[in-house]
N, C-alpha and C positions, 0 to 999 in steps of 0.2 A: 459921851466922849465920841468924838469923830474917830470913822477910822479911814489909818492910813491908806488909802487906796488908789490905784492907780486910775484913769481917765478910762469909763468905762466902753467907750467909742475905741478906746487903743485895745482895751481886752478882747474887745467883739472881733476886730480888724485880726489881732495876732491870733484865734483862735477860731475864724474862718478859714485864715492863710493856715494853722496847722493840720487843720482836722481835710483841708481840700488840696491843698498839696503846690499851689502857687498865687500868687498876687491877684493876676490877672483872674484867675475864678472867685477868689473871695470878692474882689472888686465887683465883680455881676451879681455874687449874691448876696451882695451887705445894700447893689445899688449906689456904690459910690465909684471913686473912679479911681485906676489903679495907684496913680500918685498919692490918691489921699489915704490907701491903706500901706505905701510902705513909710508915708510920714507918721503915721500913728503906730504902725510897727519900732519906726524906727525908735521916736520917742518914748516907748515903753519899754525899750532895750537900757536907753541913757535914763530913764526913771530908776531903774532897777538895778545899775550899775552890771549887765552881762550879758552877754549874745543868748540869745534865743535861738537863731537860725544860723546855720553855714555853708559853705557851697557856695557856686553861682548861683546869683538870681533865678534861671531858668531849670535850675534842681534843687531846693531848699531841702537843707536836712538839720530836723529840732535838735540843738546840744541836748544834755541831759536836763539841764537845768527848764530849755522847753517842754520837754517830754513831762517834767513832773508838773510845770506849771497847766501844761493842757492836759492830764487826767483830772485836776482840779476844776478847771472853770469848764469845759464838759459836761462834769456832773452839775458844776455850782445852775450854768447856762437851762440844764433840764429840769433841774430843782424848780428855777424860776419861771420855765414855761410852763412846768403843770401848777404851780401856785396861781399866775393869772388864769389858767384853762380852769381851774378848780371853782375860783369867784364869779368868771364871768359867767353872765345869762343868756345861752344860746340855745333855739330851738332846732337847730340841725347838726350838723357836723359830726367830729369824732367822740367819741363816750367810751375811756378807756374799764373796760370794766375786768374786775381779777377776781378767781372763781378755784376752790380746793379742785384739783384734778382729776379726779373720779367723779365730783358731780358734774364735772364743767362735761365732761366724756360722756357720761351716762344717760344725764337727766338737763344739762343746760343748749348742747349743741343739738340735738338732735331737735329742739323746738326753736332755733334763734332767728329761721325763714319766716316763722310766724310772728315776729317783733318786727323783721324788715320787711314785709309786706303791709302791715299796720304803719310803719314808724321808715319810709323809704327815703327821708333824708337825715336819718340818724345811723351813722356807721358803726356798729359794736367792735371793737378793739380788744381781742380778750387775751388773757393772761394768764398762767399757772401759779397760785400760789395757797400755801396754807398758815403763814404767816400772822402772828395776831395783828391788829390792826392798831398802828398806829398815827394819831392825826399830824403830828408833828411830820409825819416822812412817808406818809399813804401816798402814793404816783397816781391811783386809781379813783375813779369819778364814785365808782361802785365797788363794795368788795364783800363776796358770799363768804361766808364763813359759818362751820358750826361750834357751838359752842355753851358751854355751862353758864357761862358770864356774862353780864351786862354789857353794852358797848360801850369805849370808852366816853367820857362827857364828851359834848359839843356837838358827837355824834347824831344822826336820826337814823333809825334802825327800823327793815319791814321784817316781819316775822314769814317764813316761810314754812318749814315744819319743825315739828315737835318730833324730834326723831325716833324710833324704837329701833333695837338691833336685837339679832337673835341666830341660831347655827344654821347653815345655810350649806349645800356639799349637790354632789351629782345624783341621779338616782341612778346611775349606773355603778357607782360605787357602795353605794345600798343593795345593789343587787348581787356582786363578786365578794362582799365582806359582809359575813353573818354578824361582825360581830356589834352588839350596841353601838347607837350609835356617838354617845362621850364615851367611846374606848379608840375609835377611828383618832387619828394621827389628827391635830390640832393645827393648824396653818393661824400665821401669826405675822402683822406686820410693824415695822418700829416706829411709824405713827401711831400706832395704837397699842401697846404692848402691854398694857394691863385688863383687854377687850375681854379676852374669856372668863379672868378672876372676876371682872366687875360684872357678868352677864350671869354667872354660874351664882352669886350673891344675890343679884338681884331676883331669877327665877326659883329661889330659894335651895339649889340643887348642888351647895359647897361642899356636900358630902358625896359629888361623883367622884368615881376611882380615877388616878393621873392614869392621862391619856398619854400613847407611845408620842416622841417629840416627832413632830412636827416643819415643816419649812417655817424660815425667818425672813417673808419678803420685804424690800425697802420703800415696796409704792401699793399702796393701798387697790390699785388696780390690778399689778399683778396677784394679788392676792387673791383675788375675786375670778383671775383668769385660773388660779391654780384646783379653783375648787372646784369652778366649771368642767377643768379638764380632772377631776378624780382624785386629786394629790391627797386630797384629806376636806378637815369640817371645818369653816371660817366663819366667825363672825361679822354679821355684815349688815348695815343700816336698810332695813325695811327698803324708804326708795331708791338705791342706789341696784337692789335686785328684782326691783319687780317688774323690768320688759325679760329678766331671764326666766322667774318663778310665772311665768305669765306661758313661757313660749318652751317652761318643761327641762327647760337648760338645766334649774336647780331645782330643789326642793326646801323649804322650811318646816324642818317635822315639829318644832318647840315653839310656834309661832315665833311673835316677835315682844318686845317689853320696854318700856320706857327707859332711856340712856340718861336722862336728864341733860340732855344736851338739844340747844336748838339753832336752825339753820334761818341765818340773816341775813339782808344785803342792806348792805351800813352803808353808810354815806355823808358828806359832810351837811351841818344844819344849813338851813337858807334855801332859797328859791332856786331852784337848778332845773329850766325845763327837761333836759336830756335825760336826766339822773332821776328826774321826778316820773317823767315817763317809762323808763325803761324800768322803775321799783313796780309803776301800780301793774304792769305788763306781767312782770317775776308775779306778782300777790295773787293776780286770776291764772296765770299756768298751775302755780301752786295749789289754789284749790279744786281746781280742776283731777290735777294728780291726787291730794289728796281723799279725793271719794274713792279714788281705787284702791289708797293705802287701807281707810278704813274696811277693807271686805278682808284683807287679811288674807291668811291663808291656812286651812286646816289641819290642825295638830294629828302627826301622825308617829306617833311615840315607838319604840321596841329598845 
């Protein structure tokens, strides 16, 4: 079935003139010339039976009916440029890549100089999200993510670790509170909010006594900041603390234990130099990091 649609050269034209504010600029950046964008304005006006724009020429202001039409082709407009940025095969340019926020913070920026030095005509473009991944509506060229689950089909997926989490806290709060330490105040955040049940089961330890509550933070970083500063004992993914457990900031007295969760950077199937580079680049950081993970850190129980 065809669909109804308008002339997509009049949608381009009425949707540079709204998002840019006059004719005369859309005309420079469509490359055409001012006439030909208020006749393709215009004509999309008379397609659609209603003004779009009002005011003088020299001040356009969207009726409402503009206003909804240009939240839609906006979006519809950027849908369509990451769909062709997605397929095409380019070995430089932008690689927009989305990354959970604490590793993107922790463990992905603090090494991204060493990809742009390797990789100096490809620009990483990075993004906060923990969103699962969907191929249908993914914006992103690359997206880390951890996870229990398989990627979705169509997907290609690089593994990067096999996660372990475990109680993690200050050792200055170790040293002002005698008291054990699963009786310390528990820190908890609402992307993870079944962390301590599922870690206290899996170290075999369900029968520790409830701990006094604890803060309920909303970003998994402040959380990490909370324990740093003494609030109390967090649960917290092996790599995500080990330049702190490294540098004495924290302590891991219960080591750490497999989560059954693993951290990927998924990406669409098919030949994508930028995407392909920028994975095998993440796969040697990674094992890199991981020789460190494996040394662990020694169990220091009371």
């Amino acid at each position: 079935m065809r669909r109804a649609l308008p002339s997509l050269n009049a949608l381009r034209a009425f949707e540079a003139t709204a998002r840019l504010g006059r004719m005369t600029e859309a005309a420079d950046a469509l490359g055409v010339t001012h006439g030909a964008v208020s006749r393709q304005v215009r004509g999309l006006e008379t397609s659609l039976g209603l003004r779009l724009f009002e005011g003088p020429r020299n001040r356009l202001v969207l009726t409402d009916a503009g206003r909804l039409l240009l939240t839609h082709l906006a979006e519809g407009f950027d849908r369509i440029e990451t769909g062709v940025r997605l397929v095409r095969d380019e070995a430089e340019g932008t690689l927009d890549v989305s990354c959970l926020g604490t590793l993107a913070l922790r463990w992905l920026i603090p090494r991204l100089d060493r990809f742009r030095r390797a990789h100096p005509a490809i620009e990483v473009r990075l993004t906060q999200s923990d969103a699962p991944v969907d191929p249908a509506r993914e914006r992103s060229e690359v997206a880390i993510r951890v996870s229990a689950d398989q990627p979705p089909e169509g997907m290609v997926a690089t593994t990067l670790f096999v996660e372990t989490v475990g109680p993690v806290l200050s050792p200055r709060l170790m040293e002002r509170d005698a008291r054990p330490i699963l009786q310390l105040p528990r820190l908890h955040t609402e992307t993870r909010r079944p962390a301590w049940a599922d870690w206290l089961a899996a170290s075999g330890r369900e029968d520790a006594r409830e701990a006094p509550a604890g803060t309920v933070f909303d970003h998994f970083y402040f959380m990490l900041e909370g324990a740093t500063g003494g609030l109390g004992v967090a649960i917290a993914p092996h790599l995500l603390v080990l330049d702190d457990l490294a540098a004495g900031r924290l302590v891991a007295p219960f080591g750490f234990v497999p989560s059954g969760k693993t951290y990927r950077a998924i990406r669409c199937g098919g030949r994508h130099h930028k995407a392909d580079a920028f994975c095998r680049w993440l796969a040697e950081e990674a094992e890199a990091t991981a020789a460190a993970l494996t040394q662990g850190s020694g169990p220091e129980t009371r």
